[in-house]
C-alpha positions as a printed Julia matrix, in Angstrom:
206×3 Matrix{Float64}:
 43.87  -43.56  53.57
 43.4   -45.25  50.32
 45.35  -48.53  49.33
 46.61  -47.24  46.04
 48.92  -44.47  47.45
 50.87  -44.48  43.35
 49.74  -44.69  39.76
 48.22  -48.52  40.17
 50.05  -51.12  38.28
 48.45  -54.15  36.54
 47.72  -56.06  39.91
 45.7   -53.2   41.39
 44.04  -52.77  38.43
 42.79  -56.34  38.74
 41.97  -56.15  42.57
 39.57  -52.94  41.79
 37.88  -55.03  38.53
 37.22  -57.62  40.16
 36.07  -55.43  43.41
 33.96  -52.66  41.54
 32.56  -54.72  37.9
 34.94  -51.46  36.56
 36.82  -52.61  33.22
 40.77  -51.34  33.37
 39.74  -48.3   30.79
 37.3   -47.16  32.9
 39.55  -47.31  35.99
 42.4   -45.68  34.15
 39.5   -42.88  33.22
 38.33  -42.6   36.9
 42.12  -42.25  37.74
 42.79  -39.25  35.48
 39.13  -37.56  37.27
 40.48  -38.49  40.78
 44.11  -36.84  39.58
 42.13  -34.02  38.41
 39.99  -33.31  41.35
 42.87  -33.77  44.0
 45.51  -31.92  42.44
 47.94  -34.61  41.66
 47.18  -35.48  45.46
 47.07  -38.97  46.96
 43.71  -38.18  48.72
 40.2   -36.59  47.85
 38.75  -33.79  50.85
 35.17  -32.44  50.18
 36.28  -29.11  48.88
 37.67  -31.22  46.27
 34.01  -32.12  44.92
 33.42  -28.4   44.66
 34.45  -28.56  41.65
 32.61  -31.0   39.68
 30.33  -28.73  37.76
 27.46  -31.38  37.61
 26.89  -31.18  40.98
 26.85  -28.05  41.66
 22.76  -27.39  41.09
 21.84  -31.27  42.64
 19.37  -30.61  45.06
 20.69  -33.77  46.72
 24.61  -32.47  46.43
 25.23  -32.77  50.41
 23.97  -35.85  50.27
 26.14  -36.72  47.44
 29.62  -35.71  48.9
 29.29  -37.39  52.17
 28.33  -40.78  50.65
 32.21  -40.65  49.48
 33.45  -40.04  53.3
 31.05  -43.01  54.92
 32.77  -45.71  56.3
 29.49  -47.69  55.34
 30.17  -46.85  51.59
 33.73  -48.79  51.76
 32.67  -52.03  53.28
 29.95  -53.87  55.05
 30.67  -53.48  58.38
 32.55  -50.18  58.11
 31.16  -47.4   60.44
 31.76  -43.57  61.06
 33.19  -40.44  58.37
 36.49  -39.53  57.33
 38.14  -36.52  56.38
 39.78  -37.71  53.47
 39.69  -40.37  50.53
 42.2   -42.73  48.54
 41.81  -43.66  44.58
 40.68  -47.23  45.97
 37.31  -45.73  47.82
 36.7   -43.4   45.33
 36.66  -46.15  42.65
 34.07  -48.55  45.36
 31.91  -45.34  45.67
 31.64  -44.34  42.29
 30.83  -48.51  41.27
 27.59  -47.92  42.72
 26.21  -45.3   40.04
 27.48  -48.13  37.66
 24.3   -49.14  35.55
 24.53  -52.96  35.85
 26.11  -55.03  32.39
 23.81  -56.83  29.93
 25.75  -60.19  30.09
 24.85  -60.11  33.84
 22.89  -63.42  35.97
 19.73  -62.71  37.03
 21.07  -63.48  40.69
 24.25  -61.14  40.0
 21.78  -57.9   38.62
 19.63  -58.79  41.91
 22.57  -57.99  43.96
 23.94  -54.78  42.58
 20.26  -53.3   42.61
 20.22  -54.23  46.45
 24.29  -52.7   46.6
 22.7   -49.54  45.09
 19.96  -49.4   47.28
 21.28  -49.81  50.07
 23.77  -47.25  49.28
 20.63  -44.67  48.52
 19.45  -45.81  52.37
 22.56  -44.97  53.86
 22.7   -41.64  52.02
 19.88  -40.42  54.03
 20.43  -42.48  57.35
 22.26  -39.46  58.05
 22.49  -40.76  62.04
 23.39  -44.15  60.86
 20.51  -45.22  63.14
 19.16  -48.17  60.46
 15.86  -46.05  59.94
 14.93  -43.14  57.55
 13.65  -40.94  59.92
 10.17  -38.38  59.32
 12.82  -36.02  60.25
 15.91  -37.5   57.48
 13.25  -37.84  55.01
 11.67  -34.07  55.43
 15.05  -32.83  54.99
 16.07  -33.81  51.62
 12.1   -32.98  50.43
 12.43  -29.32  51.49
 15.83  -29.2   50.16
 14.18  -29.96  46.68
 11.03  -27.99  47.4
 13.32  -25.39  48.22
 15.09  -24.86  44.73
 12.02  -23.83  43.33
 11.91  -20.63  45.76
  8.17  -20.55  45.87
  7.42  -22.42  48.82
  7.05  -21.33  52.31
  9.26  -23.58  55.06
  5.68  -24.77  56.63
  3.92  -25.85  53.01
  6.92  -28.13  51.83
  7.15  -29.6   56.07
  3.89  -30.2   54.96
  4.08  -31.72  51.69
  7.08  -33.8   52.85
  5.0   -35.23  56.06
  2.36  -35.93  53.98
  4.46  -38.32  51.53
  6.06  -39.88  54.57
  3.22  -40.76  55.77
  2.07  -42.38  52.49
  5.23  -44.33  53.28
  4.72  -45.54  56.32
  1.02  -46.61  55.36
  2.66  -48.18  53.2
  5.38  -50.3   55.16
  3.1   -50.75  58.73
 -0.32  -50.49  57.67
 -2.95  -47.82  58.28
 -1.83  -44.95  60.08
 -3.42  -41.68  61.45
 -2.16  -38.29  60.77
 -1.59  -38.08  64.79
  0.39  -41.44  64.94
  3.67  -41.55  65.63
  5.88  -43.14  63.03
  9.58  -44.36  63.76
 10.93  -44.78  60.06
 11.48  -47.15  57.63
 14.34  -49.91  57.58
 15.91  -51.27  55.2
 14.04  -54.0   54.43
 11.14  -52.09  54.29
 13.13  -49.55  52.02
 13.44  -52.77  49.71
  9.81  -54.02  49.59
  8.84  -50.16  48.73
 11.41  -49.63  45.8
 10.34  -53.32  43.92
 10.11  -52.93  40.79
 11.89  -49.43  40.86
 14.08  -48.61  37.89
 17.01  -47.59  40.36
 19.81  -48.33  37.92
 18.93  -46.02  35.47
 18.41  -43.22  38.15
 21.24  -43.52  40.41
 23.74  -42.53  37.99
 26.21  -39.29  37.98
 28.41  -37.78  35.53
 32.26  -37.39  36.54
C-alpha cells in the first residue's frame, strides 16, 4: 500500500515535506505514532485507531477513521476505500489537521483552508455522491445528540432537519418545510463556511 514500505531515508523525508507542509521532526514524530499504532507493521487497519485514546469519546470517531481509508483523502482524483494504509497516506491524511504556518501567502493559507474543507465534505459524503445529503447530514447530528442520552431518536431527526433546512435556505433560497432538498455541494459547502475559523477546529491529537 504505502510508498514508504522501510524507515524513510533523507529523500523520502523531502518528498513528504514538500507534499504535506510537515517539517522532518514532525515526520520523524508521526513515524514513531504510525510504528506505535501498527505494531512495527508496514500498514495501518482500522482496529489499529482503536487505540488512540483521544478518539475514543469523538462523537464524530467513525467519521474520523474512514477519512484515513478514502481514496479521495490520498489524491485528487482518487476514488473508493481500502483496507489498509502505508506511512506515506497516513502522513497526507494527518497534513490536513495541520493548522496552517504564520510565514504563509495569503494565496497559499487560501488553499489549505479549501484542502481542509474539502476534506471535512468528503468526511460526510459518505456515498461519494458530491452532495451532503438531509440524510448524511442527520446522521452525524443524532450521533452527537445522541451522546448526551437524553434525546429521543424522533426529537434530534428533528432538530437535525430543522438545521438542514436552515442550510439549504441558506445555499438555494427560501424553502418550505415540505420541499424537497437534494444537498449541498461543495461549492456551496464553501460559500457557507466563509469566514469559518476551520483551522483552528479541524485539528486532532496523535
Amino acid at each position: 500500500m504505502g510508498a514508504l514500505q522501510s524507515l524513510p531515508g533523507q529523500a523520502e523525508y523531502c518528498d513528504l515535506t514538500a507534499k504535506t507542509g510537515f517539517s522532518f521532526e514532525q515526520i520523524g514524530v508521526l513515524r514513531k505514532r504510525f510504528k506505535q499504532l501498527s505494531h512495527n507493521e508496514e500498514t495501518l487497519r482500522r482496529d489499529h485507531f482503536n487505540e488512540i485514546h483521544d478518539l475514543t469519546f469523538n462523537p464524530i470517531r467513525a467519521q474520523i477513521i474512514e477519512a484515513f481509508f478514502d481514496r479521495r483523502n490520498f489524491h485528487q482524483d482518487g476514488q473508493g476505500k481500502v483496507r489498509e494504509i502505508g506511512f506515506e497516506e497516513f502522513v497526507v491524511v494527518m497534513s490536513h489537521f495541520r493548522p496552517p504556518s504564520l510565514h504563509m501567502t495569503e494565496e497559499q493559507r487560501e488553499k489549505i483552508r479549501k484542502e481542509k474543507l474539502r476534506f471535512l465534505f468528503n468526511m460526510h459524503d459518505t456515498d461519494n455522491n458530491g452532495t451532503i445529503t438531509l440524510e448524511e447530514y442527520r446522521h452525524v447530528v443524532e450521533e452527537l445528540l445522541s451522546r448526551s442520552g437524553t434525546l429521543e431518536k424522533e426529537t434530534a431527526k428533528s432538530i437535525a432537519d430543522a438545521a438542514m433546512l436552515e442550510v439549504a435556505s441558506i445555499s438555494v433560497g427560501h424553502m418550505e418545510p415540505d420541499e424537497f432538498y437534494e444537498g449541498i455541494t461543495f461549492e456551496h459547502f464553501l460559500k457557507l463556511l466563509n469566514g469559518f475559523d476551520i483551522e483552528s477546529r479541524m485539528t486532532i491529537r496523535f
